[in-house]
Structure formats: C-alpha cells, structure tokens
C-alpha positions as CSV (number, residue, x, y, z in Angstrom):
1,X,81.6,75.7,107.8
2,X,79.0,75.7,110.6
3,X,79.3,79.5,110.9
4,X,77.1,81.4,108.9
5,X,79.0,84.7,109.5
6,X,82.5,83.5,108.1
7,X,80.7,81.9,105.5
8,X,79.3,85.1,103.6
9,X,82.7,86.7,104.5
10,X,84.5,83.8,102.7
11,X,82.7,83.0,99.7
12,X,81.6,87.1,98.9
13,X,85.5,88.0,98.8
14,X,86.5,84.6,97.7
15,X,84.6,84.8,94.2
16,X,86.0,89.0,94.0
17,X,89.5,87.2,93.9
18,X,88.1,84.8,90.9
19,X,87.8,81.8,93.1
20,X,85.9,78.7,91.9
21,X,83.2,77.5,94.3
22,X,84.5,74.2,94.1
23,X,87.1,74.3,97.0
24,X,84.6,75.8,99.7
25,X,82.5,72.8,99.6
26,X,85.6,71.4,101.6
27,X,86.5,74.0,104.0
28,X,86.1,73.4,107.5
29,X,85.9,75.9,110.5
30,X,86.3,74.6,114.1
31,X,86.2,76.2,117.3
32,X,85.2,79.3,118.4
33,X,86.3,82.8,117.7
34,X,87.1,84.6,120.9
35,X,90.2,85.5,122.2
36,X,90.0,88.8,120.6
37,X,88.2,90.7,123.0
38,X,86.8,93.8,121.0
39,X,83.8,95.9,120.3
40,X,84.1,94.5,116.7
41,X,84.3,91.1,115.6
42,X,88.0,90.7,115.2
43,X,87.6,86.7,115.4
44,X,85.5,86.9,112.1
45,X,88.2,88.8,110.2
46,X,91.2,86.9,111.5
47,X,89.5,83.4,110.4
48,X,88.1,85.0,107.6
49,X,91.1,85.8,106.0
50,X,93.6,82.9,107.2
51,X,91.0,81.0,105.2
52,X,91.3,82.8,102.3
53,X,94.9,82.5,102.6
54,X,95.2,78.7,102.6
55,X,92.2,78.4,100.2
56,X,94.6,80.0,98.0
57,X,97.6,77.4,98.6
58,X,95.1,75.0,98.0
59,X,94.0,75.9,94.6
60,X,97.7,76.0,93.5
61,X,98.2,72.8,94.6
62,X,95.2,71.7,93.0
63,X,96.2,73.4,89.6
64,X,100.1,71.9,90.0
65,X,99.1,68.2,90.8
66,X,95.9,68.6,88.0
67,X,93.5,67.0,90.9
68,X,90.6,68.2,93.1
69,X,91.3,70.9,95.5
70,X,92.4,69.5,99.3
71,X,90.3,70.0,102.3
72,X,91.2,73.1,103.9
73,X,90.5,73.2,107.8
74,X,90.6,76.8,109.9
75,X,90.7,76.5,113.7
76,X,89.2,80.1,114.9
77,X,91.4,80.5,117.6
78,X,94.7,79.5,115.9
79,X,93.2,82.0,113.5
80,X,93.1,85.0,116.3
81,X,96.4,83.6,117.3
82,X,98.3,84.0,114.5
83,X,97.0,87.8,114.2
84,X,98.6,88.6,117.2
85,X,101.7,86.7,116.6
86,X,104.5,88.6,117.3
87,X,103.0,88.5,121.0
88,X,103.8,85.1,121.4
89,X,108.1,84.9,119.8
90,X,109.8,83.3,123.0
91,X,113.6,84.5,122.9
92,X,116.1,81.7,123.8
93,X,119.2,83.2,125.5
94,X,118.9,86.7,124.6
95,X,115.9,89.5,125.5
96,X,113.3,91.1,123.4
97,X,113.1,94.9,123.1
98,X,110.0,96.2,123.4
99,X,107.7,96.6,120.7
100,X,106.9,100.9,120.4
101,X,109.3,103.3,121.4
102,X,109.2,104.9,124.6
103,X,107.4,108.1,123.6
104,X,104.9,106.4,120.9
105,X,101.0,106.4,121.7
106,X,98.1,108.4,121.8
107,X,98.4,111.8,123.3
108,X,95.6,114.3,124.3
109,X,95.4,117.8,122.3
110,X,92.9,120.7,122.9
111,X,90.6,119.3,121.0
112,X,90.9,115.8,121.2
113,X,93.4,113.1,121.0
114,X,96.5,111.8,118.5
115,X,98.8,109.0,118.1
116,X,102.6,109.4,117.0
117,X,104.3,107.2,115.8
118,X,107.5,106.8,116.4
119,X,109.4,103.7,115.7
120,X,111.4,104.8,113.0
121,X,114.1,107.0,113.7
122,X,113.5,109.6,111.0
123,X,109.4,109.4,112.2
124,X,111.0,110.2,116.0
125,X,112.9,112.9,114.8
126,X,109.9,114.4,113.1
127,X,107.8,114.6,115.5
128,X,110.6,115.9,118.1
129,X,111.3,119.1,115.5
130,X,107.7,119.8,115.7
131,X,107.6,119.9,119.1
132,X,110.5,121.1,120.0
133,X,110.8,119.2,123.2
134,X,113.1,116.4,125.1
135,X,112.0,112.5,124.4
136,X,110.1,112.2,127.3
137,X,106.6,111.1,127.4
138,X,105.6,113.9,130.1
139,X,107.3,117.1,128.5
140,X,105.5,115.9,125.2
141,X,102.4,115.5,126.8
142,X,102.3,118.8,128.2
143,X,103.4,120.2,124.6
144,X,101.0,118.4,122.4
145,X,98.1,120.2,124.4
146,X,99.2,123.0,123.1
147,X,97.7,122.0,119.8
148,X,94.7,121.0,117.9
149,X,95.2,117.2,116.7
150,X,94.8,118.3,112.8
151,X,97.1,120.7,113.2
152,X,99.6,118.5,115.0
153,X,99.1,115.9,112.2
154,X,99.3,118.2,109.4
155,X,102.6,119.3,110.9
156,X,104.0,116.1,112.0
157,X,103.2,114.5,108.3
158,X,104.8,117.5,106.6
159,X,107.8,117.4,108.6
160,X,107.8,113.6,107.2
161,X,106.5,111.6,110.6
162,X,103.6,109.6,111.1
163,X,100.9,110.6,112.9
164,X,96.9,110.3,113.2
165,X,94.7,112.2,114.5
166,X,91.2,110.7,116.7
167,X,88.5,111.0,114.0
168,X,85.0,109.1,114.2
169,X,84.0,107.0,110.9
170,X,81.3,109.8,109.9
171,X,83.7,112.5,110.0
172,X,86.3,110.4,107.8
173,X,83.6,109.5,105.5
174,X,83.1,113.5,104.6
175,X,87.3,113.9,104.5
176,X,87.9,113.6,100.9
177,X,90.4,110.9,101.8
178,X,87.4,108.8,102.6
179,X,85.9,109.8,99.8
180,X,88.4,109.0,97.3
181,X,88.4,105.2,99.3
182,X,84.8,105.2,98.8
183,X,85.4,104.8,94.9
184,X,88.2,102.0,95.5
185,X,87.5,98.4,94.9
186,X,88.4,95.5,97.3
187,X,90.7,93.7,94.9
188,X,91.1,96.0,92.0
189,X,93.1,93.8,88.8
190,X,95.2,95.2,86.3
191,X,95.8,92.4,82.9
192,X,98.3,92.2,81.2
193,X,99.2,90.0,78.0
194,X,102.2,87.4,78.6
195,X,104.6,87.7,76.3
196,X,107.1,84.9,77.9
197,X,106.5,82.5,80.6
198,X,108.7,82.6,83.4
199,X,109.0,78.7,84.7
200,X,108.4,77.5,88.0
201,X,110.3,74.4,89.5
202,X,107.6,72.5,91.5
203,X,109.1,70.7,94.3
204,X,107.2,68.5,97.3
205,X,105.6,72.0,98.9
206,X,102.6,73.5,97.7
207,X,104.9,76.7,96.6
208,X,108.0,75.1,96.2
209,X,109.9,76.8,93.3
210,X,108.3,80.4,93.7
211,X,110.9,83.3,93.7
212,X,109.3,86.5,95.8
213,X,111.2,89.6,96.8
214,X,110.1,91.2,99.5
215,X,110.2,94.8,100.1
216,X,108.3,95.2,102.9
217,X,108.3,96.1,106.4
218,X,106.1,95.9,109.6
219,X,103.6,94.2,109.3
220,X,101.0,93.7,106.4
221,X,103.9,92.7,103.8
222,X,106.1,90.7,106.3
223,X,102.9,88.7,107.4
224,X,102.1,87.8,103.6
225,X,105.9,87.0,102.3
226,X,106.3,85.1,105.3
227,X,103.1,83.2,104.5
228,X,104.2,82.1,101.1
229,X,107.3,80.7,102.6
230,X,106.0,78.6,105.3
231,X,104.5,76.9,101.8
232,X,107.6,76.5,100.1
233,X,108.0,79.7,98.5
234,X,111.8,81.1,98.2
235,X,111.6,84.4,99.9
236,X,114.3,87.1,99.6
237,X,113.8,90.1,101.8
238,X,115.5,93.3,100.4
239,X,116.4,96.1,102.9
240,X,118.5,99.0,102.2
241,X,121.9,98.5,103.8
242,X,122.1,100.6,107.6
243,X,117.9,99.8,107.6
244,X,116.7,99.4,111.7
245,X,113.9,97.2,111.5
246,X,111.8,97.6,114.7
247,X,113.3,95.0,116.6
248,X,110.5,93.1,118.3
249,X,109.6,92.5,115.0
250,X,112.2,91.3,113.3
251,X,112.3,87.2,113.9
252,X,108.4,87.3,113.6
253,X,109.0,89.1,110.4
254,X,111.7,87.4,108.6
255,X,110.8,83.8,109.6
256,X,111.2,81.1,106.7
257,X,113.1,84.3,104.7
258,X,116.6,84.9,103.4
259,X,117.8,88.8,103.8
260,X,120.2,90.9,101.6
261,X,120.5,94.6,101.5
262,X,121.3,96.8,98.4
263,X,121.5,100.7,98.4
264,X,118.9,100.8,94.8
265,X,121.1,104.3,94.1
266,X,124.3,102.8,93.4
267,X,124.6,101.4,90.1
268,X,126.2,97.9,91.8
269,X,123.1,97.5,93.9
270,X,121.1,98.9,91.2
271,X,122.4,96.2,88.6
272,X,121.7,93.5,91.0
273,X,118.1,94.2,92.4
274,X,117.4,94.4,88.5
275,X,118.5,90.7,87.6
276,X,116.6,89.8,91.0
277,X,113.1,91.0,89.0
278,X,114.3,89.7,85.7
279,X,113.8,86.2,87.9
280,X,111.3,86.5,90.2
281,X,108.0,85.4,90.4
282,X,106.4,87.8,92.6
283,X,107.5,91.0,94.0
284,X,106.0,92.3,97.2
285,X,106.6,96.0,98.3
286,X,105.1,98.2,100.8
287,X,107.0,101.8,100.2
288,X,104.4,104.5,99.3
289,X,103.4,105.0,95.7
290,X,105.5,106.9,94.4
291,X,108.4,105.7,95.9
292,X,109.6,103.0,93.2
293,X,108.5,105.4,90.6
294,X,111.2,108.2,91.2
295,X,114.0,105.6,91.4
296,X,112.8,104.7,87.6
297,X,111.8,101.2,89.0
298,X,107.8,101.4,88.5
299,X,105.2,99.8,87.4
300,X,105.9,100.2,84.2
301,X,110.0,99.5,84.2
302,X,109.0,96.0,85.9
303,X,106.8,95.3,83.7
304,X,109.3,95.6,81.0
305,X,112.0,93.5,82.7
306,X,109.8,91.1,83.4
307,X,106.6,90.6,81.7
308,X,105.4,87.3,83.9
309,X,106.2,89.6,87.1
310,X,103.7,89.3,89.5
311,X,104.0,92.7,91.2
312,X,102.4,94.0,94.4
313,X,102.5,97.0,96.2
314,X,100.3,98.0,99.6
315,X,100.0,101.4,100.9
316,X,98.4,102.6,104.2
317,X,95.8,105.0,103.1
318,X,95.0,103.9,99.4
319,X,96.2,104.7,95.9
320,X,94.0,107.8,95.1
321,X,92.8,111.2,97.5
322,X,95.4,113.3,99.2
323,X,97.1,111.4,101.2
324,X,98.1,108.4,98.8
325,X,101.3,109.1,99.5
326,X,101.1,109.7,103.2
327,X,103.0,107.4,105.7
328,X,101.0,105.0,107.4
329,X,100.6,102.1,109.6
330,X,98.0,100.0,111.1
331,X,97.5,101.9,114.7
332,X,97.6,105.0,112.5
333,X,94.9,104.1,110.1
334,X,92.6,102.7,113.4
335,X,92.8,106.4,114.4
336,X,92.1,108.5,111.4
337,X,89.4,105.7,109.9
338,X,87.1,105.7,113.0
339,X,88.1,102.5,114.7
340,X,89.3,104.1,118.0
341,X,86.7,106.3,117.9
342,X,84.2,103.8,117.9
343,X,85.8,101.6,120.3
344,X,85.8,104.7,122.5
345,X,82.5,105.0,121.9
346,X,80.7,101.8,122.9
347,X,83.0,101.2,125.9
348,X,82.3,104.6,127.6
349,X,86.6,105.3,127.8
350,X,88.1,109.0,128.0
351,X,90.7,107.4,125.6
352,X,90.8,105.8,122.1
353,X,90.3,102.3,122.2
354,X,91.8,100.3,119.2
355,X,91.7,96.9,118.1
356,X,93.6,94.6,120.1
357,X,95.6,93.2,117.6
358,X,97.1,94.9,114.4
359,X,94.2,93.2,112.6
360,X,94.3,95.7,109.3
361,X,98.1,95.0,108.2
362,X,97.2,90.8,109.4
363,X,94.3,91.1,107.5
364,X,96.2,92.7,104.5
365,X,98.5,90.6,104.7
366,X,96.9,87.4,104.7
367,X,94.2,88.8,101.8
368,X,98.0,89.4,99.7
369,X,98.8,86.3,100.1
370,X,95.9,84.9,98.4
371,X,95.7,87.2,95.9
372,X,99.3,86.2,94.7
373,X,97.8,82.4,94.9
374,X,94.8,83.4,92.4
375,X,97.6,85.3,90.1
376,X,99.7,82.2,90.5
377,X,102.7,82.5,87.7
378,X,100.8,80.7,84.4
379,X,100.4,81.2,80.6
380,X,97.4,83.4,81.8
381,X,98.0,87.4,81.5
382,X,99.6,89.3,84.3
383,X,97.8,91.0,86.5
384,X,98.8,94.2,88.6
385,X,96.7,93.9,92.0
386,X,96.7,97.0,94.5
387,X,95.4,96.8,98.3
388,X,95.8,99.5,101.3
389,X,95.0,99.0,105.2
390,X,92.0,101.7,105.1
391,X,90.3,99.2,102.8
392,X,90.7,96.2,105.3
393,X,89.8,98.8,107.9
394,X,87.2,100.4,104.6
395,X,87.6,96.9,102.7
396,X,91.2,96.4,102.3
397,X,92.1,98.2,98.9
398,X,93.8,95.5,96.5
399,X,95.2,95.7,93.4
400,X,98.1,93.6,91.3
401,X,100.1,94.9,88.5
402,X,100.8,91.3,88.1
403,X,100.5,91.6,92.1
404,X,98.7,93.1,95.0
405,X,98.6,96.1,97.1
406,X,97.7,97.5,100.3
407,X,95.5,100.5,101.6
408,X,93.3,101.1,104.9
409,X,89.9,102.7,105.1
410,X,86.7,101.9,107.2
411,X,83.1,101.9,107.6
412,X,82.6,102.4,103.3
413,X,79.2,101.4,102.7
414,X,79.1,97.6,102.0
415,X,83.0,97.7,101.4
416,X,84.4,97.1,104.9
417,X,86.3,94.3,105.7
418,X,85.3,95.0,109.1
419,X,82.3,95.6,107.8
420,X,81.8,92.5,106.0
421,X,83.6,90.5,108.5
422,X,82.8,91.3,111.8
423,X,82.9,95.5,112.0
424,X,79.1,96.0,113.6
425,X,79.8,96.4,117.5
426,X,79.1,93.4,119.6
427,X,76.5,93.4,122.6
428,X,78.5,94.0,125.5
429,X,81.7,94.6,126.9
430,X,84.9,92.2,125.9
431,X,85.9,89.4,127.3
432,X,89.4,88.7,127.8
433,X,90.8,85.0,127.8
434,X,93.5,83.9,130.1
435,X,96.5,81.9,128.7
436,X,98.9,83.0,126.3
437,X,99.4,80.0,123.3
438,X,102.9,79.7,122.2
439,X,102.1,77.7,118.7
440,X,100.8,79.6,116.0
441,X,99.0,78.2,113.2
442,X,97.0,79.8,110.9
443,X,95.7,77.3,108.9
444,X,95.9,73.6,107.8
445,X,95.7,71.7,104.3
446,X,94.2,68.3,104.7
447,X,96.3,65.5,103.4
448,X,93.3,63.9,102.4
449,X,90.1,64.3,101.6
C-alpha cells in the first residue's frame, strides 16, 4: 500500500464500517491510477472502494474458516476499469442499444444549464408534458430556454421526472438539501437484538450460501448485488412484471443474478415476495424512501418477518431534507451537488463537465457491498445501514436496518467521499489513455499469504 492517498482513504472509512486493522497490514495496491481522466481524482475513489469491497469478502472468509484474514491485492487500473464497466460488455451476435435516450443530457436555460433524464419511460413522458414539445433534441432545446433551470426542475420533478439543475458546491451547501446532508453520517447503523438466527450454508466461495434480493436498478444497487455474487452469493433480482430496464445495462447489471418479477399489489405476488424475506439474508433495494413503506412492507414489517434480515436501502439525495424522496441518479446528483460545476470550472468549458464514469452509484455500490460484509449474517444484533449518492459525491450517506443504503451529496466539510478520496482538483488538464480493456476485475483475494 505504497500510496499514501488510498491509504488514509482506506483505513479512515474502513474503521467507520468497524473493520479490524488486522487485514490492512495485507493489502496490496499495484499500478497506477489513471485512466480516469478528470479534474478530481476518480482513480483514488475507484481503488478506494473496490478495496473496501474485497476487504470485506475477506474478513468473512476469515470469520467462516476461523483463520487470519487473506492478502487482498487491488490493481488501480482494473479498479478504474471496473467503474466504467458497462463500457466495455462486447455483444456476441446481437447489438447493444445505446446507453441514454435520444433526447437525455444537459440542455441550456436562461439562466444556466440542466440535465433531463430520460431513460425511463414515465421520466420521458414527464419531461415531454412539461414542455409540451416533440422528442426531438432541437425543438426541446429551443423550449427549455424558455425557462430558468430551478424552475424547469421544480416542474419536471413535480410532474414525477428526473431532472437537475447546474448548481456549484457553495450554492448547494446553502440549499437546505445540502444542509440536511451536512448532518448525515457516512455509514450510519441502526442495532437491533437477534431474536433467531437465520443459518447460512457455507460452501467453497467466500459467500457461498448467502440469499440476497435485489430490488435495485441502474446502477449503485446492481453494481453491489452483482458483487456479492461474483463471491458466491445467491442473488435474486425482483422486478415488477412489464419493468424496461435501460437496456445497455441490463447484462452488465444482472450478471451472476437469477431474475423473477412479482406485481407486490396482488396478493399472489404479495404472498411470495414475503416468504422470499422470511429466507433471505440480505435484501438490497434502491426505490425512494417511502416507497416500501406505503406498500406496508417497511422497515419495520421486515424486521418482523425476519429478525436476522439484513436490509438495505440507497436513495439518490439522502434520507432527510426536502427532497429525500426525490428521484435521482448519478448524472443527476453530479449536477445539483457541484460536480459539473466544478468540472466546468477548472477546465474553462461553456458546458457542465461531469465525471467520466458514473463514479457515485460505483462507489455506492461497491461501499454496499462491504457494508453487508461487516453486517455479515451472525448471532450479533442486526443492523439497519442507510447510504445515498450525494454522500459518495458529499460522503456517500449509509445506513443498514440490518443493511445499507444509498444517498449523494458533495463537497460537506471533511465528509466527501470525493473529498476524502480524491475530490480536490488536480493540476492540469486530463489526460485520456488509449485502449479500451475488455476484462474487468475489480479486485483479487490472495490464495495465500
């Protein structure tokens, strides 16, 4: 661990998740961190947290086989790899649709800029009432300058699309959603007593005989879930039945995963997603907060069907302010939290500039899965664990109800994630590297030490 900046990173937020110091005496990081040209230091967070991530799989497999944590070796640019790896699925015999819809992206408005999203169908249609225009990209161009970006936001969002107006991280740090962020921890844990054990089957993989349900979608939750499998872990996707996952995304995010789809209204599908959680391990869900709570399946009712459930949830903007229950995703949050802006910024462009990798919901994702290693099923009590994109972009916001969650924020004092990992602007413009990689791998366990 020859690099003194992933170091700080590792062990500061390793030891918030309860970590022993023992296994990062044994962690090794080799190569270097580019191939994430950016004003920030995107390398630092992608190694960062694919370290934390297997440090985690490690210390299960420590606790399973009763020995000394494995060696745990992180090459930086398999890390920065793996956070962009959607980019690199290779389709045999069939085509890849593109990634964003044809009128997604950042748009000017009178005052400055915004970015709809629009990959969903319901978000498309959204934004397409508010505007009351054809989807094309020039007609909605010309319309958007009609407004102010809060405006357009504020109308987008209530019309229930996503969209994210171009703030800078000063003026999101007076908003009172970046105030309420500024009060949320990094990992923040809920205990709970055990009152039954639920038993895990350990087989030859370091997570072989842990049940997850996954409830997620692009791309923090996917990214964890599909992290716990590639170590053995059982992973059953749930999607309502009809449900069009963005389709670029879809082998990326359901590799090493079964699928099933229930409708949670009908009392059938109802009856079955309830013995699912009366068996799992882990449930992972990404539907904003209140979601789970109106079909009578909270906190709360999960806890009561399954008292050794670790359960956790991930939102875009965090668990508290006003928009806890707003629609979010990772471009999104780089707009509102100051991200773009800064990129902007340092670079001298007309135009946002954002990250060039969805490096909150990675991040988040990968920082998931190691929390739901640390809460690892045991006779220890249950934890409820909570995280959010602003707080990987703020300090990635976690918290587990016997689980983690996800929220975004950036540039809190001393809370960033891209703040502890790599968010002061680098000297300089980017550099891009040539050569695409087609094998991603995040990180290795040593098979001896």
């Amino acid at each position: 661990m020859q690099n003194l900046e992933d170091v700080r990173v590792i062990e500061r937020t390793w030891g918030e998740l309860g970590g022993a110091a023992e296994p990062l005496a044994s962690l090794r990081m080799t190569g270097e961190s580019g191939g994430l040209p950016s004003v920030f230091r995107v390398g630092t967070l992608a190694s960062a947290c694919a370290a934390l991530a297997t440090l985690g799989v490690a210390d299960v497999l420590a606790a399973r086989a009763l020995a000394a944590p494995r060696s745990v070796c992180i090459d930086r640019r398999h890390a920065a790899i793996a956070f962009r790896s959607e980019r690199y699925v290779t389709a045999l015999g069939w085509e890849i649709p593109p990634p964003w819809d044809p009128i997604a992206g950042d748009y000017e408005t009178a005052d400055g800029f915004i970015r709809l999203h629009t990959n969903y169908e319901n978000h498309r249609a959204a934004v397409l009432a508010v505007l009351g225009t054809p989807a094309e990209r020039d007609s909605i161009a010309a319309r958007v300058r009609d407004f102010c970006a809060a405006e357009l936001e504020s109308a987008v969002v209530n019309a229930g699309g996503a969209a994210a107006a171009l703030r800078s991280a000063q003026d999101f740090a007076l908003h009172p959603q970046g105030q309420a962020l500024e009060r949320e921890p990094l990992f923040a844990t809920k205990k709970r007593a055990l009152e039954r054990e639920l038993r895990v089957d350990h087989g030859e993989r370091p997570l072989s005989g842990l049940r997850v349900l996954d409830l997620t979608r692009v791309i923090a939750g996917p990214v964890c879930t599909r992290f716990l499998a590639a170590y053995g872990a059982d992973v059953l996707r749930v999607d309502p039945p009809g449900f069009q996952e963005v389709g670029a995304l879809l082998v990326e995010t359901t590799a090493g995963k079964r699928r099933t789809f229930l409708d949670l209204r009908r009392d059938a599908d109802r009856a079955r997603f309830e013995a699912l959680v009366e068996q799992a391990h882990v449930i992972v869900h990404g539907y904003r907060s209140d979601a789970l709570e109106r079909l009578g399946l909270g906190d709360l009712w999960r806890h009561a069907a399954n008292p050794a459930l670790i359960s956790v949830s991930f939102d875009a903007y965090g668990f508290s302010g006003p928009w806890a229950a707003r629609r979010g995703f990772d471009s999104l949050v780089q707009m509102s939290s100051g991200i773009a802006a800064r990129g902007r910024e340092v670079l001298g462009a007309r135009r946002p500039v954002s990250l060039p990798a969805q490096a909150l919901d990675h991040g988040t994702g990968y920082l998931m899965a190691a929390a739901v290693c640390r809460e690892r099923p045991s006779s220890a009590p249950k934890t409820s664990l909570r995280t959010s994109k602003k707080p990987t972009a703020h300090g990635v916001g976690c918290c587990a109800c016997a689980a983690p969650a996800k929220s975004q924020a950036f540039g809190r004092a001393g809370g960033s994630l891209l703040d502890r990992w790599g968010a002061i602007p680098q000297r300089g413009s980017p550099r891009r590297q040539s050569g695409d990689p087609r094998v991603v791998i995040a990180g290795n366990l040593v098979t001896s030490t």
